[in-house]
N, C-alpha and C positions, 0 to 999 in steps of 0.2 A: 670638702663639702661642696655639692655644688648646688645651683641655684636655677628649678627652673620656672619659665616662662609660662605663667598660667591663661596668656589670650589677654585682651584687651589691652588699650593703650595704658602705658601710668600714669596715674591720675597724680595731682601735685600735690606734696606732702602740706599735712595742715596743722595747723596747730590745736590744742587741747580745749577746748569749752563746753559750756554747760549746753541744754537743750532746754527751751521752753518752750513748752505746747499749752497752747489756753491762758498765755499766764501763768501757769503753775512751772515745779521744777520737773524736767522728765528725771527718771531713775532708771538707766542700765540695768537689768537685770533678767538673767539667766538666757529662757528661752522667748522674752520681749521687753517691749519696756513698758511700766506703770507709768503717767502722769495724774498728775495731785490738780485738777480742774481747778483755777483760782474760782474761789466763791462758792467753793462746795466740799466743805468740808468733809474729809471722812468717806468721799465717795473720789472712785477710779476707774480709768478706759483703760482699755486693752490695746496698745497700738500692734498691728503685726501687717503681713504680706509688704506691699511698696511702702506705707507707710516707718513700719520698719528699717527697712531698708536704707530710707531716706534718710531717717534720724539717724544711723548707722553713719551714712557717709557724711553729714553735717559734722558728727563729733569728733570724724576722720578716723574711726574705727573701720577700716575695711582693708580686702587684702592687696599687700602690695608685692609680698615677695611671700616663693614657696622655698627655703632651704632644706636641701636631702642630703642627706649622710649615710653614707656606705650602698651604693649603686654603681653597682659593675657593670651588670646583665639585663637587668630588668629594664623595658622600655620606658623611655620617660613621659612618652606620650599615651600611652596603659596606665601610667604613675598619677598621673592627672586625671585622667577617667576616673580611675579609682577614688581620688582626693576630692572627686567632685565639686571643686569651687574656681572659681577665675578670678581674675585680676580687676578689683572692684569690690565683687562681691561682700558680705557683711560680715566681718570676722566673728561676730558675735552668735551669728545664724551656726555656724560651722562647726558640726558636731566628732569629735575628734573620734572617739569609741566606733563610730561607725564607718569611720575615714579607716581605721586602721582594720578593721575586720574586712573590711573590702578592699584596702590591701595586700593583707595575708592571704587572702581568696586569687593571689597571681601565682604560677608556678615557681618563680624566680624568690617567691618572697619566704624565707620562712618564721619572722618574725617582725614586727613594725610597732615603733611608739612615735606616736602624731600628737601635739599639743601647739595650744596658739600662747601666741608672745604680743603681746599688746604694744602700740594699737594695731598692726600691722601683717605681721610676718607667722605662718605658717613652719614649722619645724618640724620635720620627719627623719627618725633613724629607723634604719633597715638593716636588717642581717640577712643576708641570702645565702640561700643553698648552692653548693659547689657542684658543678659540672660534672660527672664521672664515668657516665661512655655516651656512647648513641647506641639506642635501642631497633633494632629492625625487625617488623609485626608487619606481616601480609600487606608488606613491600612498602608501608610510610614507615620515616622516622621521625624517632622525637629524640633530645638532649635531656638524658637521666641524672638524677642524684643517685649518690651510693644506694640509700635505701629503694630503688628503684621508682621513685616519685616523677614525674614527667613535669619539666621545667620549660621546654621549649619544642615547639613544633614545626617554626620557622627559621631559616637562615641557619639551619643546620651545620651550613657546609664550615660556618667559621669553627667550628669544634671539630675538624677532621684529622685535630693531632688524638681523640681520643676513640676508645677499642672501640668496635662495633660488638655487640651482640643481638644475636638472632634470635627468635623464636618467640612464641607465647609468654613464656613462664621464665623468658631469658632476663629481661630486667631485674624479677625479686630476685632471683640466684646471683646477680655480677658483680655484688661484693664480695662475694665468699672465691667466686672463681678469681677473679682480679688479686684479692688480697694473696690465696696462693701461688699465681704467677710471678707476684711480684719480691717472690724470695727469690728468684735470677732476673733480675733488673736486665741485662742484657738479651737473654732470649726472651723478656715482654718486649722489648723494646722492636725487633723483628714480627711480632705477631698483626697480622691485619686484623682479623675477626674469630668469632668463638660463635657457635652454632650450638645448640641449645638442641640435646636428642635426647627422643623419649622423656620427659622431663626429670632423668636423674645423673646422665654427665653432659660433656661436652666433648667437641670436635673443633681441636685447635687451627686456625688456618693464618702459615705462615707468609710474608710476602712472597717469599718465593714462591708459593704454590704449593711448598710440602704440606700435605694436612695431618694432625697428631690424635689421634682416637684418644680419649682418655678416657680411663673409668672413673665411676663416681668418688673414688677418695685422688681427686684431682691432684691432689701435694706432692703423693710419692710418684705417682708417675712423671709428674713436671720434671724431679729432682734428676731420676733414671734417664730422661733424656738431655737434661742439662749436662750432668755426667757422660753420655754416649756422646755429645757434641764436642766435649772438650778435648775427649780423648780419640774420636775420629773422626769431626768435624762432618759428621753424619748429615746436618741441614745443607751442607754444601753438595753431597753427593748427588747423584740421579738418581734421587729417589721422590716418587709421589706421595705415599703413606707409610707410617710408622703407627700400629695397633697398641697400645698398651694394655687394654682389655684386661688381659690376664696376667697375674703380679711375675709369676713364671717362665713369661719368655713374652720373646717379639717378636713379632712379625712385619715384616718388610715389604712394601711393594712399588717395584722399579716404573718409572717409566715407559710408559710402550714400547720407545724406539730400543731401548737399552734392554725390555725384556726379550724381545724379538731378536736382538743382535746375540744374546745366550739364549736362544731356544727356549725361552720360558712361556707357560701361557700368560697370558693378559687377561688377568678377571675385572668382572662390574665392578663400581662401588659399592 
């Protein structure tokens, strides 16, 4: 759990008393307080804005600490925007329903329960969404959940242990690509990025530079070249592209220097 700093100094804890305004008893209640006007029976003010506020902090109802529970990612200082209240403020004012809908409204967040704990203390649990590639769209990135929701826009680079995928339509597909890659742990492991064509496969691109055409039932192809690697260590060789395209055969395409050295032509991409 941790605990943050909502702005202003801490104020000194007080103790528990009544409030009387007018003479009469004031009465806490809901979204202000009633007092009971001594000498007038039956009839009642509405205290609200500073007045509020003031009786608030008289009673020592106000906030003095915000605890969060379960924030990994999400910024703390976003978290407090959201929470919209500071250190002072009138705990009683402080609408929790709406505290938590304008926390859910962060990328990071995908679920929040906000409730106050009397007199004092603010209490938020959050369950956030898991990181699972970085997304690249006409050249910005952003930090995706599986279901391809966009979580982050900034500070990218700390998530560079995960895939990149490219393209328009590349985030909603990079659970389905991802989850079949990841039946060989070891050649995901080698992959830099997956490029998003035509919007029905993908083009695997390894750190080394080899790039893997696959067609749209992405699974068996992965499998066929997991298989060619094991047994001839195929991503080692000099080679720049492997087509899987078509279930029936493969096609291979050397390196320039190495096509050049057999007499082969060198085609485009």
């Amino acid at each position: 759990m941790r605990t943050l700093a909502p702005g202003r100094n801490r104020m000194p804890r007080k103790s528990w008393r009544r409030i009387t305004v007018a003479a009469g008893l004031a009465v806490l209640a809901g979204g202000g307080i009633a007092a009971a006007a001594g000498g007038l029976p039956g009839r009642a003010v509405s205290l609200t804005g500073e007045m509020f506020a003031t009786a608030s902090a008289r009673a020592g109802l106000v906030v003095r600490e915000v605890a969060v529970e379960g924030r990994t990612n999400a910024s703390a200082d976003e978290l407090l925007a959201a929470l919209g209240i500071s250190r002072g403020d009138s705990i009683l004012g402080f609408d929790p329903a709406r505290a938590r809908a304008r926390l859910e409204a962060i990328g990071w967040i995908a679920a929040a329960e906000v409730r106050k704990e009397l007199p004092g203390r603010i209490r938020v649990s959050l369950r956030e969404r898991r990181p699972f590639a970085i997304w690249q769209r006409d050249g910005a990135l952003s930090v995706i959940d599986r279901e391809g929701e966009i979580l982050a826009v900034e500070n990218v680079g700390r998530f560079d242990q995960l895939l990149m995928v490219v393209g328009p339509d590349a985030a909603a597909n990079a659970g389905a690509l991802i989850d079949a890659l990841a039946a060989r742990p070891s050649l995901l492991a080698q992959v830099r990025a997956a490029v998003r064509v035509g919007e029905r496969r993908w083009d695997v691109h390894f750190q080394s530079g080899v790039v893997a055409r696959l067609p749209a039932d992405a699974a068996a192809a992965w499998e066929r070249l997991a298989r060619l690697d094991e047994e001839y260590a195929i991503l080692a060789r000099d080679v720049e592209m492997l087509d899987f395209r078509l279930a029936d055969r493969l096609f291979v395409r050397l390196r320039p220097e190495s096509a050049a050295m057999f007499g082969l032509p060198v085609e485009d991409a």
